[in-house]
KEKE-3310 file (N, C-alpha, C; in steps of 0.2 Angstrom, whole numbers, plus 5000, padded with zeros to 4 digits):
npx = (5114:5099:5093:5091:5082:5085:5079:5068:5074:5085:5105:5118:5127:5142:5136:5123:5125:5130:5119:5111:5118:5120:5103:5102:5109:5101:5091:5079:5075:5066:5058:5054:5042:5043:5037:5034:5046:5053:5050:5055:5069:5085:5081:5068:5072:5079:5069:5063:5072:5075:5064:5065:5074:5089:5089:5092:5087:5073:5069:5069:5060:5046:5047:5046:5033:5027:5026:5021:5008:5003:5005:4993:4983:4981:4985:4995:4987:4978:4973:4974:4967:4950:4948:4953:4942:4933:4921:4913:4912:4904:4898:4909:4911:4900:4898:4911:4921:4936:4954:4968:4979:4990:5008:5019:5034:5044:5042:5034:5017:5002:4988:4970:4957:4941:4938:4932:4918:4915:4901:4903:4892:4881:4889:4890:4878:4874:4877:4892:4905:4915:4925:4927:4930:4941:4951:4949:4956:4969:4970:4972:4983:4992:4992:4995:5009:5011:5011:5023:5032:5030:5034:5047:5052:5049:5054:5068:5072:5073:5059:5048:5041:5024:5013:5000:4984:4970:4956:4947:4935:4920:4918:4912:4907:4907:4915:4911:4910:4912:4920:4931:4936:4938:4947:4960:4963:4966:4979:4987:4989:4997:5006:5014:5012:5018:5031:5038:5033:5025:5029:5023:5010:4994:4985:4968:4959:4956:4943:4940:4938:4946:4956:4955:4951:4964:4969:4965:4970:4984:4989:4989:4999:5018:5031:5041:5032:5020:5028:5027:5015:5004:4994:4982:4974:4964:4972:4983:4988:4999:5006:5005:5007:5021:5026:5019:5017:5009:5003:4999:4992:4978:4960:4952:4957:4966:4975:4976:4973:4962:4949:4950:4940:4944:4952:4952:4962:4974:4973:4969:4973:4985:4986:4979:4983:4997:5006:5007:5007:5003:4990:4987:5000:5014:5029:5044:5055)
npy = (5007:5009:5023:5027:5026:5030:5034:5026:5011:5011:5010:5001:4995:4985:4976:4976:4970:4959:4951:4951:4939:4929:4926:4921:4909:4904:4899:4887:4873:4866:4875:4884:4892:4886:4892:4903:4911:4911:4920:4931:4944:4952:4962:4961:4954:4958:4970:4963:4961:4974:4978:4971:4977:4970:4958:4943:4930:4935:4938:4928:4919:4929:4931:4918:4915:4924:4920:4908:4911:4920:4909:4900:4908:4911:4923:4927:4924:4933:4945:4940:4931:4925:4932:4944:4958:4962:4956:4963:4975:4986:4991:4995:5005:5015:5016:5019:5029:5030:5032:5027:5036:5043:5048:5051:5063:5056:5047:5039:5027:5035:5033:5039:5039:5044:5040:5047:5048:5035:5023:5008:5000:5001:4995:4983:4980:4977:4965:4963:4956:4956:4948:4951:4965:4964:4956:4964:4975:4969:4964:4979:4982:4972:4978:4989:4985:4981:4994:5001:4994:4997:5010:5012:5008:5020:5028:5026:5022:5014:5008:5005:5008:5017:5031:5034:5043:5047:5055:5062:5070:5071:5061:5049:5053:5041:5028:5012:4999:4987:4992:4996:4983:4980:4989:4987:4974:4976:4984:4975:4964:4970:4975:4963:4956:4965:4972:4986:4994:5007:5021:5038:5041:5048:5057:5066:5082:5079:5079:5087:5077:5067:5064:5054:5044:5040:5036:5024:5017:5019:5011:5001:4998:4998:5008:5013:5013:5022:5035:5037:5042:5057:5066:5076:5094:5105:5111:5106:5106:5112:5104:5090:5095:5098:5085:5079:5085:5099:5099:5084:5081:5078:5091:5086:5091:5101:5101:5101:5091:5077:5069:5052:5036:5023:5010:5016:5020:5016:5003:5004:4996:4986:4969:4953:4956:4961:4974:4985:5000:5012:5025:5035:5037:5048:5056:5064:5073)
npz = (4932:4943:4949:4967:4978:4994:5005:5003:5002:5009:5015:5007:5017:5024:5036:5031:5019:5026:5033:5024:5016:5026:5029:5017:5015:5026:5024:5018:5007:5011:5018:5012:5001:4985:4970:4974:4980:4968:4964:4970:4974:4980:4982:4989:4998:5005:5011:5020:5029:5035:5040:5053:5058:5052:5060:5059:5058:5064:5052:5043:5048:5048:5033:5031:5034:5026:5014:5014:5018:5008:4997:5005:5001:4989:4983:4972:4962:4964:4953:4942:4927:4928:4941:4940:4938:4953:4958:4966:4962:4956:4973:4977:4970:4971:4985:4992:4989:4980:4972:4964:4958:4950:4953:4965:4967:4965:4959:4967:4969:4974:4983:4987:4996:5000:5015:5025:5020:5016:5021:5031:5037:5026:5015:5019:5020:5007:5004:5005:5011:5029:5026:5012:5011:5015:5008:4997:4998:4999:4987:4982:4988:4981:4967:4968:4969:4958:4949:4955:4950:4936:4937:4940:4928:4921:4926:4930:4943:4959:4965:4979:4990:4995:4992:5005:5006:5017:5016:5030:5029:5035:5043:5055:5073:5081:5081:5069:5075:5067:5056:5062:5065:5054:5048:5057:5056:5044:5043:5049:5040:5032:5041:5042:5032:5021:5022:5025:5014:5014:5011:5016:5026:5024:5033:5032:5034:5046:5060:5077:5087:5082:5088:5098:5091:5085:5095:5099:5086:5084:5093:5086:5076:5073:5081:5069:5062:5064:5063:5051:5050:5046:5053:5050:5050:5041:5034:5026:5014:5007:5013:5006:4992:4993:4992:4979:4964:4958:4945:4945:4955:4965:4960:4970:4979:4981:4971:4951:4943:4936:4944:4947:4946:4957:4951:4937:4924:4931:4929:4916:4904:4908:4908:4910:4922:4921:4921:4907:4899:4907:4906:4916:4920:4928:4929:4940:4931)
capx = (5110:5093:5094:5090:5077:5089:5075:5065:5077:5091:5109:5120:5133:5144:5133:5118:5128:5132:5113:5106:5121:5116:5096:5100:5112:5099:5083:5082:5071:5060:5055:5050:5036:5047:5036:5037:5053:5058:5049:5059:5076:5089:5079:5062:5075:5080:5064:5061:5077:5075:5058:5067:5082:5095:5089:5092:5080:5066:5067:5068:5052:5042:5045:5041:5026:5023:5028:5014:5002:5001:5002:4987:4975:4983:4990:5000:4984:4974:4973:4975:4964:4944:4950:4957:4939:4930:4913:4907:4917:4900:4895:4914:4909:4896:4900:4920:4926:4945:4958:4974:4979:4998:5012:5022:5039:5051:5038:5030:5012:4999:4981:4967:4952:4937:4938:4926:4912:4913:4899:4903:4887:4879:4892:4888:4870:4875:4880:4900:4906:4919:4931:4928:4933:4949:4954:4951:4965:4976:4970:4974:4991:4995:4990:5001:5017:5011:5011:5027:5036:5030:5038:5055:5055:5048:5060:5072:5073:5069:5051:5048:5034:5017:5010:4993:4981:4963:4953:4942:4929:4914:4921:4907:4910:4907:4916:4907:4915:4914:4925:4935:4940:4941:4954:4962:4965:4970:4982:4990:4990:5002:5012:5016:5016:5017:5034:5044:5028:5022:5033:5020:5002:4993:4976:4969:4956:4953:4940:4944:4940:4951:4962:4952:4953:4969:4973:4965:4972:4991:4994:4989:5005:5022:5033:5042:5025:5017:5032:5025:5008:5003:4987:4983:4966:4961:4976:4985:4990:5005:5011:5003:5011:5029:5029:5016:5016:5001:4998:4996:4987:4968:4958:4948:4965:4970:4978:4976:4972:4956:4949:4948:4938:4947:4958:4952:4970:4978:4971:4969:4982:4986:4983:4982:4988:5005:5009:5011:5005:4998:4988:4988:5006:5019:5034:5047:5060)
capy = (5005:5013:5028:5023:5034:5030:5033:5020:5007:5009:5012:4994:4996:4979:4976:4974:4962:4951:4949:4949:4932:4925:4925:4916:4904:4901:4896:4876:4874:4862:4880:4892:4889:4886:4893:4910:4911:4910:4926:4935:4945:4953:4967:4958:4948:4965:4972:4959:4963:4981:4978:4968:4978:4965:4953:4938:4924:4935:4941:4923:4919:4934:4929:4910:4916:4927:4914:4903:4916:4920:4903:4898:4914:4912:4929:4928:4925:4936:4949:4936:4927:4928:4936:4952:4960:4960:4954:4969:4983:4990:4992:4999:5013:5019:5018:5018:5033:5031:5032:5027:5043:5050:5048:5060:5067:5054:5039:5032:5026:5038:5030:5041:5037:5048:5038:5051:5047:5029:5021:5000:4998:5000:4991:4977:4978:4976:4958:4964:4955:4959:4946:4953:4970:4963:4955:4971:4978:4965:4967:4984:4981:4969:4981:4996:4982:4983:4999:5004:4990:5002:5015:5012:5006:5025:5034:5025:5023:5009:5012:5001:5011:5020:5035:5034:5049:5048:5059:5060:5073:5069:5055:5048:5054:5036:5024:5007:4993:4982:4995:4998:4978:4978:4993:4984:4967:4977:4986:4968:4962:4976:4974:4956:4951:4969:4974:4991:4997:5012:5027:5040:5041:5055:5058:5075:5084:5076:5082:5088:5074:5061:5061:5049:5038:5038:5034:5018:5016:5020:5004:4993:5001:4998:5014:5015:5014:5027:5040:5037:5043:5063:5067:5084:5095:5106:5115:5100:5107:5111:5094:5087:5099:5095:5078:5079:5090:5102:5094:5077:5080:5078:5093:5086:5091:5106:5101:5101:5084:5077:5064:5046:5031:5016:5006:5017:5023:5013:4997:5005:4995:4979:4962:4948:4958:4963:4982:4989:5007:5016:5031:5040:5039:5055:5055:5069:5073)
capz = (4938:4943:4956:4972:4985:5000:5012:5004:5001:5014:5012:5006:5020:5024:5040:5028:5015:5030:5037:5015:5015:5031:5026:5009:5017:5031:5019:5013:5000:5014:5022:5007:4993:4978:4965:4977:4981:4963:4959:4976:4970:4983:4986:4994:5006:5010:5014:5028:5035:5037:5044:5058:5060:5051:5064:5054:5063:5063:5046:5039:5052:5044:5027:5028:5035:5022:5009:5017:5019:5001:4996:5006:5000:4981:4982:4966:4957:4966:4950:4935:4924:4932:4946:4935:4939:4958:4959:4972:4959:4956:4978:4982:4966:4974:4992:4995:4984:4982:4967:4961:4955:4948:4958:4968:4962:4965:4957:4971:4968:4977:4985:4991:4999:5005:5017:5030:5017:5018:5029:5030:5038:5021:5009:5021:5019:4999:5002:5003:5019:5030:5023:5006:5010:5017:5001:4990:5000:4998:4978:4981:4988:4973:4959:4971:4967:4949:4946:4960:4946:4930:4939:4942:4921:4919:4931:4931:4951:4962:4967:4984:4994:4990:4999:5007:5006:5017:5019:5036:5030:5036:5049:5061:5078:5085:5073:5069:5078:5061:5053:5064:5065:5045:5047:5061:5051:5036:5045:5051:5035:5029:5045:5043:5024:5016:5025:5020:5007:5017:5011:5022:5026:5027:5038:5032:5036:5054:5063:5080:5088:5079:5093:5102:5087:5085:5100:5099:5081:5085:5097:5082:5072:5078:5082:5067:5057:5069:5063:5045:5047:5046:5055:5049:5051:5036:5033:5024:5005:5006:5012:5000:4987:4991:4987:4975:4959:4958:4938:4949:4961:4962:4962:4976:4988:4979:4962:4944:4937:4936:4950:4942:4953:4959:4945:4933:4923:4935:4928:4909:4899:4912:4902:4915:4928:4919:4917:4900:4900:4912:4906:4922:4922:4928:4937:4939:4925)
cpx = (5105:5095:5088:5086:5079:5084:5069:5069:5083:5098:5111:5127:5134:5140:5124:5120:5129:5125:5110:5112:5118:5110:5096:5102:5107:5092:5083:5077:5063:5054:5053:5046:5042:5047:5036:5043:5056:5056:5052:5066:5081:5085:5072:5065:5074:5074:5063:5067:5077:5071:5061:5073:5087:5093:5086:5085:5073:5064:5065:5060:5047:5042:5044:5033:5022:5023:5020:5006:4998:5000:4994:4980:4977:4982:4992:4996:4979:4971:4974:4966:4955:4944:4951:4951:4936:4923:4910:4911:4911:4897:4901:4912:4906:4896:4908:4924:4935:4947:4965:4978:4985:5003:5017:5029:5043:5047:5033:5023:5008:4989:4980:4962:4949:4933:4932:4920:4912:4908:4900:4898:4881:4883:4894:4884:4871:4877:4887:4899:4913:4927:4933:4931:4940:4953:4952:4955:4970:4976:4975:4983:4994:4994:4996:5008:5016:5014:5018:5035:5036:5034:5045:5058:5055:5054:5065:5077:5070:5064:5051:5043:5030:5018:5001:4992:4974:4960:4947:4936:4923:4912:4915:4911:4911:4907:4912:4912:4916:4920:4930:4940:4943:4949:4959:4966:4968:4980:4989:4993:4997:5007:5016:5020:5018:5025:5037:5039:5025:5028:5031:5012:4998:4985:4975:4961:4950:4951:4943:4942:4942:4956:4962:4953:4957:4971:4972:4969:4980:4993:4994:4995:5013:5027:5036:5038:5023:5023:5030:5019:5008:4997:4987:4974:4966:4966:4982:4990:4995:5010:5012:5008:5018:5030:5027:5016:5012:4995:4996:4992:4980:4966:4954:4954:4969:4972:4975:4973:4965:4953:4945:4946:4945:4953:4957:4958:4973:4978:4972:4978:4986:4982:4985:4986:4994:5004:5013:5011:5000:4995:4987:4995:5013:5023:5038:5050:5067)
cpy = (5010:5016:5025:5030:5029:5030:5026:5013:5006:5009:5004:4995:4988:4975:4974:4967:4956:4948:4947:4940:4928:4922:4920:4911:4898:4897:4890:4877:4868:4868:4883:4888:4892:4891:4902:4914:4915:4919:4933:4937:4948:4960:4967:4953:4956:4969:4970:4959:4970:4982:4976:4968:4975:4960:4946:4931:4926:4936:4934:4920:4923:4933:4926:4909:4921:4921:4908:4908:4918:4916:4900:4900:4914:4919:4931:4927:4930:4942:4945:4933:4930:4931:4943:4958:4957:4960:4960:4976:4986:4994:4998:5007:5018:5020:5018:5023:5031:5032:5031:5032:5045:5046:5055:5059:5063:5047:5036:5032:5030:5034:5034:5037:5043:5042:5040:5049:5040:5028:5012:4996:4998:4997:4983:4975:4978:4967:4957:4961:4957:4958:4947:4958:4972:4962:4962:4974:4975:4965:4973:4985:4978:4973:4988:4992:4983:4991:5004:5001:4994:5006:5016:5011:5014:5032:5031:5025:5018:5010:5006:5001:5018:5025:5035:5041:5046:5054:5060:5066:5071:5062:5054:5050:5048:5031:5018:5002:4989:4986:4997:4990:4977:4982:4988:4977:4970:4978:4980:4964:4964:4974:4966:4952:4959:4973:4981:4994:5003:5017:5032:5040:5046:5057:5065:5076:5081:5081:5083:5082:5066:5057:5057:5042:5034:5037:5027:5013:5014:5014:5000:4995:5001:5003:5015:5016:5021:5034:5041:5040:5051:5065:5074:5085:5095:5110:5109:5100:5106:5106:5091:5090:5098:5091:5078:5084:5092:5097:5087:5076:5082:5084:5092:5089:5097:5105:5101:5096:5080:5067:5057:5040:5026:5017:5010:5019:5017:5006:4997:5000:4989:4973:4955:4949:4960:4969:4981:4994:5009:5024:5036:5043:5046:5053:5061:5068:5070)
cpz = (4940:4951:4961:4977:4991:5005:5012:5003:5005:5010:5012:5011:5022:5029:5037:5022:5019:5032:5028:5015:5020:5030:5021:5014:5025:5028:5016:5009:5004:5016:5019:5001:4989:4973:4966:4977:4977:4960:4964:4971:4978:4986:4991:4999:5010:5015:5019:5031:5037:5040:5053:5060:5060:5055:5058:5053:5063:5057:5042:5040:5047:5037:5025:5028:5031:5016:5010:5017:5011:4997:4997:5005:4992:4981:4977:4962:4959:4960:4942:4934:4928:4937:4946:4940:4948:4954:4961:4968:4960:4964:4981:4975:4969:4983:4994:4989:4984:4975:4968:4955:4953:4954:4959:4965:4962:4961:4958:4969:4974:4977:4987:4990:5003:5008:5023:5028:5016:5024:5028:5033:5030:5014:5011:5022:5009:4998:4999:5011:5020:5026:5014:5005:5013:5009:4998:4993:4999:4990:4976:4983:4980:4968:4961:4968:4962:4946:4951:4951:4938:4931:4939:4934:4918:4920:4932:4938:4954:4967:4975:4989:4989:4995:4997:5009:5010:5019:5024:5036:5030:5043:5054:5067:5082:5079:5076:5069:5070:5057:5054:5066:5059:5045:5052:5060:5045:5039:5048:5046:5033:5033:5044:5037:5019:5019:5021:5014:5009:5017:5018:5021:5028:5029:5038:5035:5040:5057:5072:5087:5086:5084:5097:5099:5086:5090:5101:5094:5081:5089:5092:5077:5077:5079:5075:5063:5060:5065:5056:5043:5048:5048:5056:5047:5041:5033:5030:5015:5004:5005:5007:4994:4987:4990:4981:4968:4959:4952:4942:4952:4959:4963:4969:4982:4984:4974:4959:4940:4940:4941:4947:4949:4953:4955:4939:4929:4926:4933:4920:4907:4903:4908:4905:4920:4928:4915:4911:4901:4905:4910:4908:4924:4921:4933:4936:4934:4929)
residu = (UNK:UNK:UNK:UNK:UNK:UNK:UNK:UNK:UNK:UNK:UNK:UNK:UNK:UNK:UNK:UNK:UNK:UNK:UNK:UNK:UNK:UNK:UNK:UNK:UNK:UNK:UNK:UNK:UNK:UNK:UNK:UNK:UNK:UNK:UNK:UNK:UNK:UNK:UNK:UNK:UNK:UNK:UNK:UNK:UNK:UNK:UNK:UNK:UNK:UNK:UNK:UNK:UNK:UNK:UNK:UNK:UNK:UNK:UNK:UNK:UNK:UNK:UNK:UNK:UNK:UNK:UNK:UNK:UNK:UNK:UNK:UNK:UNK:UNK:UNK:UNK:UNK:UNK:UNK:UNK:UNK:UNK:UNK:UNK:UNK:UNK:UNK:UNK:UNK:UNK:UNK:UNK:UNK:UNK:UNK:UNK:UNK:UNK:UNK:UNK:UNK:UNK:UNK:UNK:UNK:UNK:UNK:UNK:UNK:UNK:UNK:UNK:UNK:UNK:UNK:UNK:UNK:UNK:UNK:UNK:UNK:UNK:UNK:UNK:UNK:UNK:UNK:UNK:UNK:UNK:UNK:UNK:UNK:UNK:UNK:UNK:UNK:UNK:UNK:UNK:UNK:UNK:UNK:UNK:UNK:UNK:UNK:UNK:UNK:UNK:UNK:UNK:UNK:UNK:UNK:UNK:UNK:UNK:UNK:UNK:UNK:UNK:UNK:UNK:UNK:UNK:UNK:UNK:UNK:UNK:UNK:UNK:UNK:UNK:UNK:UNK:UNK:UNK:UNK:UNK:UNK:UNK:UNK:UNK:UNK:UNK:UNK:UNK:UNK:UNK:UNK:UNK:UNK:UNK:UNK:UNK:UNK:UNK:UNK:UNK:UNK:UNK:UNK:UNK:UNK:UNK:UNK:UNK:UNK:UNK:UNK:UNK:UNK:UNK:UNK:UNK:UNK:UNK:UNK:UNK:UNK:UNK:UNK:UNK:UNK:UNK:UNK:UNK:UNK:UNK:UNK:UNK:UNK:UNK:UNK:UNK:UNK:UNK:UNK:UNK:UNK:UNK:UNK:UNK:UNK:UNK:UNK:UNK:UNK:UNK:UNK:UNK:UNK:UNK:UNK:UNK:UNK:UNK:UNK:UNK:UNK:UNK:UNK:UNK:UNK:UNK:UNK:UNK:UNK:UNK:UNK:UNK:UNK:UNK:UNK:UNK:UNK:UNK:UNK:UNK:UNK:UNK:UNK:UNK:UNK)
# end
């Protein structure tokens, strides 16, 4: 059996076997998409019970709705076939730095974003609309499950959450309402259909007034999510460093290994949206 990271995946005490029985027991086949369902195992029920504290009734709720939610935005093919590549790859290159980069010491898949040097008022003047730049995070989730699911065949550990990395240098001091609804929709997205996928998140080098930001930012998160995130100035390395191996970590943030755009690695070696190798890939011994 594959080692387990307890903090991501919760202990299996008799009090969880009784609410994971109940949930199956309480699903008809009138209420869940079929061809979904079928690709569900014991551990994606679980997720939505830990989400909603074993509460049995909501966790079913939450997951029917996710179940329909995916279905009615084709979800499962969102990465397949024509789909594999985005249309606006070229607009996020040059305006939306980010990378899928290494993962930190226990497997998990690692996202950064210089997120500070993003402006959305110019990757909306490119003919990206808002609803597009929602869907490339819901790609970008999907492609995190791909490569969370390498992980565990690597390490031999059930991989289950990512950590997010942004960086806020450069950050407007007066954010742009459209960006701040884009974030704000994402962030709902996560909450709703992406339950339990948020190991930590880490907001570095915020300027000194973030805190204004985040104060608007924080109500849209719900307390246990808000315990997840790490808002830290410019003195930030170290953090990073303990979970992170130096060889992994991007130069741009103190480490060793060399700063890859987007999917690039991360994408290298996927065939229809199905992990084989990942070229990027490191995890501990």
């Amino acid at each position: 059996m594959a080692e387990k990271i307890v903090e991501d995946v919760g202990e299996r005490t008799p009090s969880v076997d009784e609410a994971l029985s109940k949930l199956k027991q309480s699903l008809s086949a009138k209420e869940v998409d079929t061809a979904t369902f079928s690709e569900m195992d014991d551990r994606d029920l679980l997720r939505f019970l830990r989400a909603r504290n074993l509460d049995v009734n909501a966790a079913k709720k939450q997951l029917i709705e996710t179940m329909a939610w995916r279905k009615a935005n084709k979800v499962d093919d969102i990465l397949l076939g024509e789909n594999r590549h985005d249309r606006n790859e070229a607009v996020y290159r040059e305006f939306c730095p980010h990378s899928n980069h290494y993962f930190d010491k226990l497997g998990r898949p690692v996202y950064y974003e210089l997120t500070g040097k993003i402006r959305v008022p110019d990757v909306l003047n490119k003919g990206v609309s808002a609803d597009d730049m929602v869907v490339r995070h819901i790609r970008q989730q999907e492609l995190t499950i791909l490569r969370m699911q390498e992980s565990e065949k690597k390490c031999n550990r059930q991989i289950e959450k990512q950590i997010i990395v942004l960086d806020l240098e450069g950050l407007s001091m007066y954010p742009d309402p459209t960006a701040m609804g884009i974030f704000k929709r994402i962030l709902a997205i996560d909450r709703k259909y992406y339950p339990e996928r948020l190991s930590q998140f880490f907001l570095i080098n915020c300027p000194w007034f973030f805190t204004g930001i985040w104060s608007m930012i924080s109500p849209w998160l719900d307390p246990v999510t808000v315990k997840k995130f790490r808002v830290l100035s410019a003195d930030y390395q170290s953090e990073l460093k303990s979970i992170i191996d130096e060889d992994n970590l991007p130069v741009n943030f103190g480490g060793k290994a060399e700063w890859k755009y987007g999917w690039e690695g991360a994408w290298d070696g996927l065939s229809e949206g199905k992990p084989n190798e990942f070229s990027i890939f490191r995890c501990a011994d």
